[in-house]
C-alpha positions, 0 to 999 in steps of 0.5 A: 624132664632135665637132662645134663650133658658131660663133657663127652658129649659135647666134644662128640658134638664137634667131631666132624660129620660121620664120626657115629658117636658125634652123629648121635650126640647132634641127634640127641641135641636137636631132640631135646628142647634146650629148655630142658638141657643143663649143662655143669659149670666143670663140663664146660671148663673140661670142654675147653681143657680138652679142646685146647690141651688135647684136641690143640684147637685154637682157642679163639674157636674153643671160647667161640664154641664155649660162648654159644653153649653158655649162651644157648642152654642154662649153665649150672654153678659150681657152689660150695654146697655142690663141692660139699656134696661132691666130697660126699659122694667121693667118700661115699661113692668112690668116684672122682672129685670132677665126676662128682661135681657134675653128678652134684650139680645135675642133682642141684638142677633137678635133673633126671638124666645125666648123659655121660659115655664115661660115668657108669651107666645106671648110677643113681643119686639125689633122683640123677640117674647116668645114662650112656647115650651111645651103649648098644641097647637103649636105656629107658629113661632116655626113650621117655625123655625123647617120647617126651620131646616129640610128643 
């Protein structure tokens, strides 16, 4: 099964040790082959705005970072037919341009789950179905993407 990851999930990667949310987002990511991540072209642009705007990293340990994501999992384009899809689903859907561009190009990859805190949990579109990785009680499409990671 493919999973993409949204840009929170990322940053929770490189919070500092203890910190729950960044515990379960590196639990998640040594579960999960890297085979089945993908991860959005915009995530990864909003990974550094946040890093560099936000966080006030330097940014030569951003790009690092940066370079090690798009070195280690597959990194899904934004085209125009993901932007036309995303403009759709703005129109349709009500979500932001940004959110939908990476709902779109999770669905252009084939994935089943996109990990996302700050979308709604539970949306579903084009066989993309959100699921918050950190909400109290575990969604079931996340328990067989794990079962299917271990077994």
């Amino acid at each position: 099964m493919r999973v993409a990851f949204d840009t929170n999930i990322l940053v929770y990667m490189d919070s500092r040790l203890g910190e729950p949310r960044g515990e379960i987002a590196r639990n998640l990511l040594e579960r999960i082959p890297a085979s089945s991540i993908i991860l959005p072209a915009q995530v990864l642009g909003e990974f550094v705005r946040v890093g560099v705007f936000k966080q006030r990293r330097p940014i030569p340990e951003v790009r690092r970072r940066l370079l090690q994501w798009i070195d280690g999992y597959s990194v899904v384009a934004t085209t125009a037919q993901i932007i036309t899809q995303a403009v759709d689903l703005v129109e349709t859907r009500q979500i932001s341009l940004w959110d939908a561009i990476v709902v779109a190009s999770a669905a252009d990859a084939e994935c089943r789950i996109l990990l996302s805190e700050d979308m709604q949990a539970g949306f579903s579109w084009a066989g993309v179905t959100i699921v918050d990785p950190f909400a109290a009680t575990r969604d079931p499409l996340l328990d067989i993407l794990l079962a299917d990671a271990s077994g």
